[in-house]
C-alpha positions as CSV (number, residue, x, y, z in Angstrom):
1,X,111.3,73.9,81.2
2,X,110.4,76.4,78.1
3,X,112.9,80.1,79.0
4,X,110.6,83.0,79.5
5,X,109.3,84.8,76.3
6,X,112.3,86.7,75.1
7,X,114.9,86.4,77.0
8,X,118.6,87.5,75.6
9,X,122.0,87.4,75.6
10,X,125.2,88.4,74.6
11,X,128.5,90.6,75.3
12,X,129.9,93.3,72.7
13,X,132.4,92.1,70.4
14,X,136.1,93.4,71.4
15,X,137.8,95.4,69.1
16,X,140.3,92.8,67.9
17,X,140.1,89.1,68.6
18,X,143.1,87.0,69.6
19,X,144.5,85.9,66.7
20,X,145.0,81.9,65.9
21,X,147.8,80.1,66.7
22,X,148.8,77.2,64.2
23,X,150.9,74.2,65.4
24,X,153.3,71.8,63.0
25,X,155.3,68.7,63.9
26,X,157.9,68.2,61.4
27,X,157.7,64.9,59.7
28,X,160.3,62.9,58.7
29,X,159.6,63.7,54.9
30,X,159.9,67.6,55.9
31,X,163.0,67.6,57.7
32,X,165.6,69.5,56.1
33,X,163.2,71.5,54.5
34,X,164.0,75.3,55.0
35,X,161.3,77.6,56.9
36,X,160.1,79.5,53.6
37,X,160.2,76.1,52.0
38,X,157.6,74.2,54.5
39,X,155.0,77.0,54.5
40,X,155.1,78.4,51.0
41,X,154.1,75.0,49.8
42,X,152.0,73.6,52.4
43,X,150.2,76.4,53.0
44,X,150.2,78.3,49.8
45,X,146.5,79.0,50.3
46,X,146.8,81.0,52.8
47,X,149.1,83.4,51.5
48,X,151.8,83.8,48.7
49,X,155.4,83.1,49.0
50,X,156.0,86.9,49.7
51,X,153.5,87.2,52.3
52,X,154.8,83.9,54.1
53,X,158.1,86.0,53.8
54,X,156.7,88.8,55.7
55,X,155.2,87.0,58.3
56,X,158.7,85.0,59.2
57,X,160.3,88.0,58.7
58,X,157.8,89.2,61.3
59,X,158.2,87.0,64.1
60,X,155.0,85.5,63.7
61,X,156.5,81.9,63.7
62,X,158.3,80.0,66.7
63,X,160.9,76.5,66.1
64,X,160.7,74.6,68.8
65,X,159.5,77.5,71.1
66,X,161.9,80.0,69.9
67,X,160.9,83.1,67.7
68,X,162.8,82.5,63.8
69,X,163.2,85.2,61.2
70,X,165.0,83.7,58.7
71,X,163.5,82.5,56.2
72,X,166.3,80.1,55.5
73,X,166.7,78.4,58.8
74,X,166.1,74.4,58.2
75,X,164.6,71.8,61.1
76,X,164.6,68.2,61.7
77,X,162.3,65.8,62.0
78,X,159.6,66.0,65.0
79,X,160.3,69.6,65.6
80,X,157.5,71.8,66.6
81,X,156.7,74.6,64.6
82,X,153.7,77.7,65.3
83,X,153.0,80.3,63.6
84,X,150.8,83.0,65.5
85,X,148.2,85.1,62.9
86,X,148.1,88.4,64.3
87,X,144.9,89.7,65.8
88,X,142.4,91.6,63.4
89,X,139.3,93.1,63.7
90,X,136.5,91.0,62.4
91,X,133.8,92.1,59.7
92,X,130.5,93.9,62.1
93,X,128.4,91.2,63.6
94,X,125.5,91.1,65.2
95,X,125.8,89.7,68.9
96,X,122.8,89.4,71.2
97,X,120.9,86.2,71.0
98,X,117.4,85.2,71.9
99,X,116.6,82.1,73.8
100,X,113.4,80.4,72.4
101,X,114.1,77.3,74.6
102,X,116.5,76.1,77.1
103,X,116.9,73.0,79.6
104,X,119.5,71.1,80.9
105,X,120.2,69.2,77.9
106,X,119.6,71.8,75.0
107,X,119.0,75.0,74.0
108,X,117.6,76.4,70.8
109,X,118.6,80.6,70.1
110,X,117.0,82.4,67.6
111,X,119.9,84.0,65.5
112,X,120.4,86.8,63.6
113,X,121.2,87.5,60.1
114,X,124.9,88.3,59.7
115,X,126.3,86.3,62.9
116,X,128.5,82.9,61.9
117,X,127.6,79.6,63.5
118,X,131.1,78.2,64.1
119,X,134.7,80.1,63.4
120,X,136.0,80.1,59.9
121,X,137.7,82.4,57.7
122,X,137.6,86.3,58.6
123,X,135.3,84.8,62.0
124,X,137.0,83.5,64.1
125,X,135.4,84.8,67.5
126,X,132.6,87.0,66.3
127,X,130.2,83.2,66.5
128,X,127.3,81.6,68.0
129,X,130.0,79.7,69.5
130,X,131.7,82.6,71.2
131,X,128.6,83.8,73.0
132,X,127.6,79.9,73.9
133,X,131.0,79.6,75.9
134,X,131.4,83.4,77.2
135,X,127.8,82.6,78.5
136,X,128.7,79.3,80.4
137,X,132.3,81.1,81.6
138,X,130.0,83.8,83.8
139,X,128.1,81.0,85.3
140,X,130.8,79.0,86.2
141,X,130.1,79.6,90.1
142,X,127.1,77.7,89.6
143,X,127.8,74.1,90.5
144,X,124.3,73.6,87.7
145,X,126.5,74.9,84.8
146,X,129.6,72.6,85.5
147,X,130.0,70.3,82.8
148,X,127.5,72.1,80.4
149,X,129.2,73.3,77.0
150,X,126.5,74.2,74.5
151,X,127.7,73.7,71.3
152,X,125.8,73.4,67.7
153,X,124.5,70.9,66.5
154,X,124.0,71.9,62.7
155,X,124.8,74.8,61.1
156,X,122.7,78.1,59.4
157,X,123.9,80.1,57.0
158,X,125.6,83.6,58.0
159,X,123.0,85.6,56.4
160,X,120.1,82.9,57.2
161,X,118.1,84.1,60.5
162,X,116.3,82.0,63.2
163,X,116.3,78.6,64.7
164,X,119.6,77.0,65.9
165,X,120.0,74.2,68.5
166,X,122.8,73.7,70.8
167,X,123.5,70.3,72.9
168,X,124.8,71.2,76.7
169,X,126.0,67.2,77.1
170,X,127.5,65.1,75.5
171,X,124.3,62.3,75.3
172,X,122.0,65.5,74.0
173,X,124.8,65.7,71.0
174,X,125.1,62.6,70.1
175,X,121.2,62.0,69.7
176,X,120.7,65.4,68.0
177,X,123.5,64.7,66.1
178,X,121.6,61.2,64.9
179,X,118.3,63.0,64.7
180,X,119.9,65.2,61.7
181,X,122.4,62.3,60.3
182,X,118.9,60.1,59.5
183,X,117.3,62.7,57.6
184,X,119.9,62.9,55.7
185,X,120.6,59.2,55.2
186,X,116.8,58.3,54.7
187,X,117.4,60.8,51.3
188,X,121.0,59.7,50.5
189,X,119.4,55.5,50.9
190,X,116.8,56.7,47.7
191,X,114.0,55.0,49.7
192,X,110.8,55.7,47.9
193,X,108.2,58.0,49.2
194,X,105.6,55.2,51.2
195,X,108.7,54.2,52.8
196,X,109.3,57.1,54.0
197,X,106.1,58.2,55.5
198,X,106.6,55.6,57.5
199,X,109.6,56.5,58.8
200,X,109.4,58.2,62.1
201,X,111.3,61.1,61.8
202,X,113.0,62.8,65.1
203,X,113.1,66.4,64.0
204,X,111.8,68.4,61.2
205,X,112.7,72.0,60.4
206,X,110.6,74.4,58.4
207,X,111.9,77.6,56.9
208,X,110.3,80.9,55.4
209,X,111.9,82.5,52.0
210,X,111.6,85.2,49.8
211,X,112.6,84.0,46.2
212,X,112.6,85.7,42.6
213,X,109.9,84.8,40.0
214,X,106.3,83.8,40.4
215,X,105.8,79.7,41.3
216,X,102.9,78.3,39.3
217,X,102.1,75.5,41.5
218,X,101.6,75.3,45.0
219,X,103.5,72.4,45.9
220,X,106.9,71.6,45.0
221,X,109.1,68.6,45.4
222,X,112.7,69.2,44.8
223,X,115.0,66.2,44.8
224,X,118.3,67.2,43.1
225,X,121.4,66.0,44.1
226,X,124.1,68.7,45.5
227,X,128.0,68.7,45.1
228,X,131.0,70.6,45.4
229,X,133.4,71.9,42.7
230,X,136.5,74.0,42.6
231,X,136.0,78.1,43.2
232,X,138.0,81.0,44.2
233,X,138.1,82.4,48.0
234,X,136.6,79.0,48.8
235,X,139.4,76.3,49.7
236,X,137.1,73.1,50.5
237,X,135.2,74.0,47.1
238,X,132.3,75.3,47.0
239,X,128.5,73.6,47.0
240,X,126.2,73.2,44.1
241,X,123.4,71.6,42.4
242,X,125.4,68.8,40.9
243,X,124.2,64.9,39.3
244,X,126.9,63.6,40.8
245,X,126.6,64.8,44.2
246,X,124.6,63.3,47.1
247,X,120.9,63.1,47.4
248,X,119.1,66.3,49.0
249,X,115.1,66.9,49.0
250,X,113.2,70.2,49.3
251,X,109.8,70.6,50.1
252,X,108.2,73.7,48.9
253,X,104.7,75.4,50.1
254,X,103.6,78.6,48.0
255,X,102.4,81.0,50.6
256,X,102.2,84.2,48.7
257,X,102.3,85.4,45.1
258,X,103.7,89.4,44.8
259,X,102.9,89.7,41.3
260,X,103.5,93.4,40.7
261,X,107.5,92.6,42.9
262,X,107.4,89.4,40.4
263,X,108.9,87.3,43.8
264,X,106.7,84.6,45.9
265,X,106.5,83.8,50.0
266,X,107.5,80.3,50.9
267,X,107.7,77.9,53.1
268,X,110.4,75.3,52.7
269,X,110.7,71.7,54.7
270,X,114.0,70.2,54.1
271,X,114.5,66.5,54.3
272,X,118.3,66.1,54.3
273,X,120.9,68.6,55.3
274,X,123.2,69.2,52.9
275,X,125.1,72.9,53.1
276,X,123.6,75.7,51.6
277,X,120.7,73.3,50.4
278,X,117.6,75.7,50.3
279,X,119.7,78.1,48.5
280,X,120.6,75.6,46.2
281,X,117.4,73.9,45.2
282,X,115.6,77.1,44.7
283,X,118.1,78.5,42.2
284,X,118.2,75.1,40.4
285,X,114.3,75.5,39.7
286,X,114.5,78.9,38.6
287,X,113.8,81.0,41.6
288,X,116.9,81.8,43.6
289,X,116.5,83.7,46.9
290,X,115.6,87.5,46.7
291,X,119.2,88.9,47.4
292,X,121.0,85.9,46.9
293,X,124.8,87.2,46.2
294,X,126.3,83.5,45.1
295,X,123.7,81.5,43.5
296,X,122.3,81.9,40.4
297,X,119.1,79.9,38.1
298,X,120.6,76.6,37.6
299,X,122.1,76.1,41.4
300,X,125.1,77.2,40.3
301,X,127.1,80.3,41.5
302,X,127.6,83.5,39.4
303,X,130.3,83.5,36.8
304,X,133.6,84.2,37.8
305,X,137.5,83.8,36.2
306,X,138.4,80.9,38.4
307,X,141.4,81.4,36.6
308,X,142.4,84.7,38.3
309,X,144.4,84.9,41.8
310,X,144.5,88.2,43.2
311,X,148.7,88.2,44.7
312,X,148.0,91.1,47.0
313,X,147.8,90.0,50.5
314,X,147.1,91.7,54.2
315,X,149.1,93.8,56.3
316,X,149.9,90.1,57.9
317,X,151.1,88.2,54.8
318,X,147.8,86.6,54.3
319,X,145.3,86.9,51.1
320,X,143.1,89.4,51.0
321,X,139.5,89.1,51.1
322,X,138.0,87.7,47.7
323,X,136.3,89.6,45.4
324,X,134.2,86.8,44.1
325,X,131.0,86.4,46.4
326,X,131.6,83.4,48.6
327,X,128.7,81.0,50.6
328,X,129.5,83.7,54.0
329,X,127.9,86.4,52.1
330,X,124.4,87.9,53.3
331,X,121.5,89.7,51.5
332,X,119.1,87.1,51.2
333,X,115.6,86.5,53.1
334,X,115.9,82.8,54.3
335,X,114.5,82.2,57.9
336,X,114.7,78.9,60.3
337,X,111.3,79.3,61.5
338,X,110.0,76.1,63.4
339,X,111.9,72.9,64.6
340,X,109.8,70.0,65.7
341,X,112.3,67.3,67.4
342,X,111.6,64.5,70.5
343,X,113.2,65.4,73.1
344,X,117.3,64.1,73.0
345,X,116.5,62.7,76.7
346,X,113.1,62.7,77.4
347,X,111.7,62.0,73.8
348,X,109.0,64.0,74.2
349,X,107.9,65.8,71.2
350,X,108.7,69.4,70.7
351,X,107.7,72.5,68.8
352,X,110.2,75.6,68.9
353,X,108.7,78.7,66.5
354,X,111.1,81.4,65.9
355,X,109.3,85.3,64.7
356,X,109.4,86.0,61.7
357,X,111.0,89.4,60.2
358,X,108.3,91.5,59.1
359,X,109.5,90.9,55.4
360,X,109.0,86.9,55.1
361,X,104.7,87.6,57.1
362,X,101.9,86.9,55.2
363,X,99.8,90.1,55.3
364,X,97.8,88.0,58.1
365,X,100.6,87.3,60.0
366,X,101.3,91.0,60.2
367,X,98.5,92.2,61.6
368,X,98.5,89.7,64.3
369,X,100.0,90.7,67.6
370,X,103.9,90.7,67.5
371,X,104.9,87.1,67.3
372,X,106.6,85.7,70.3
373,X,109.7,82.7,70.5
374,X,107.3,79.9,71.5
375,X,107.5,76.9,72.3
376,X,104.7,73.7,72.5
């Protein structure tokens, strides 16, 4: 059953979160290895040998359950080491969520701009994810909730709004999970294009963009391949439009022309789901998103001295925020704005429509009556 039009939820973001608690067993190639040894070079991305000082000297890390400040002390093999990151207080985020459909195998919310999918860096508890299980936890007297744990099932941006679906079972995640994975793999095979019409695809999602420049056609296939390459502040590397990466393809629908702002209103239809793929493909043609902090004509990010590590680190030992701008930034106008999938259970076919901020409407679209969450 579709959730009544805009429904909401959410609880205020505490002041600090909890901190993370990291957890070692001692291998046998370790052992003998002193305390500042181990974590100054196995973890020497996440702070300096100083600040791993600091946090020893601290008492932010436990040996086999017991609190150690010296930075000398050695273990043996198969001991247990943790170290504790102290609570912080995590950059503003948006929290209330709208529910544009629910049931008892999914639910889609419509997020904002600003609020992180899944923890990661400085969010660790300010998530989608956070306000998924702190929902379930105050329905937990409900004998209808037991056994239901939304969680994501792809991922948005930080700074892209709209559209994200969650599975509550485990069934509903697998086949979502499959749903997106064939998208992806139809593009990554290199079928060609009758092929793929034929191909019956289980979900299709459709976003609205702002983007620098003036396209000259209406129509635009993008089919550029995306990888990832070395960058500061990012430690898995970061994404870009790369020929040696894996197949992604863009679809792109002019919808409006702003010649005197020299930016146009699209509509984009991903095939594949590569990370930051919209972003991607746009800059690579030319016509990176209006506000775009990263990306850059070309697909690629702004320059930076990838040479240059910045030593200073946090009141708790760690690195401090880069300076360089990094995939988590916001400021651009990309929306999730429709997601047409069969149903994970019931396969029949759905259409969830998320509104649309008043920047990425068509001047039609704005003088209709305020768009709803809908669903058909």
């Amino acid at each position: 059953m579709a959730a009544p039009a805009k429904q909401t939820f959410g609880i205020p973001w505490p002041e600090l979160n909890d901190g993370l608690f990291y957890t070692d067993v001692v291998s046998s190639s370790d052992s003998g290895l002193t305390l500042i040894e181990f974590y100054s070079s196995k973890y020497k991305n996440s702070a300096p040998l100083q600040g791993w000082l600091q946090r020893i000297q601290n008492g932010q890390i436990t040996v086999d359950g017991t609190v150690t400040t010296g930075p000398s002390t050695r273990f043996s093999d198969g001991s247990r080491l943790v170290y504790h990151r102290l609570p912080w207080k995590e950059p503003d985020a948006p929290y209330l969520l709208e529910v544009l459909y629910e049931d008892d195998d999914m639910i889609a919310v419509n997020k904002p701009s600003g609020l992180q999918v899944l923890p990661g860096g400085l969010f660790q508890q300010r998530t989608v994810l956070s306000q998924l299980q702190w929902r379930v936890r105050k329905k937990t007297s409900s004998v209808a909730s037991q056994g239901k744990h939304p969680v994501p099932v792809h991922r948005l941006g930080r700074g892209t709004s709209g559209i994200l679906l969650c599975a509550k079972t485990k069934l509903a995640k697998t086949r979502l999970a499959m749903y997106f994975a064939d998208g992806t793999s139809i593009i990554g095979g290199n079928r060609n294009s009758k092929e793929e019409s034929k191909t019956v695809r289980k979900i299709t999602k459709v976003y609205r963009a702002l983007v620098h420049g003036i396209l000259e056609q209406d129509e635009v296939i993008i089919n550029q391949p995306i990888g990832i390459v070395r960058y500061p502040g990012v430690a898995k590397g970061l994404y870009v439009a790369s020929p040696s990466g894996k197949q992604a393809l863009s679809k792109v629908d002019v919808l409006v022309r702003d010649l005197q702002e020299n930016r146009s209103m699209i509509k984009v239809e991903i095939q594949s789901g590569r990370p930051h793929q919209i972003r991607i493909h746009l800059s690579f043609i030319g016509h990176p998103l209006v506000g775009d902090p990263l990306y850059v004509s070309g697909g690629q990010p702004r320059s930076v001295d990838s040479e240059f590590v910045d030593e200073s680190f946090a009141h708790d030992g760690g690195y401090q925020r880069p300076e360089n701008p990094v995939p988590g930034d916001c400021g651009y106008f990309l929306h999730a704005h429709q997601l047409v999938l069969h149903h994970p259970i019931t396969e029949k076919v759905i259409k969830i429509t998320a509104p649309l901020p008043s920047i990425l409407q068509t001047e039609e679209e704005a003088y209709r009556p305020r768009e709803r969450g809908s669903v058909a």
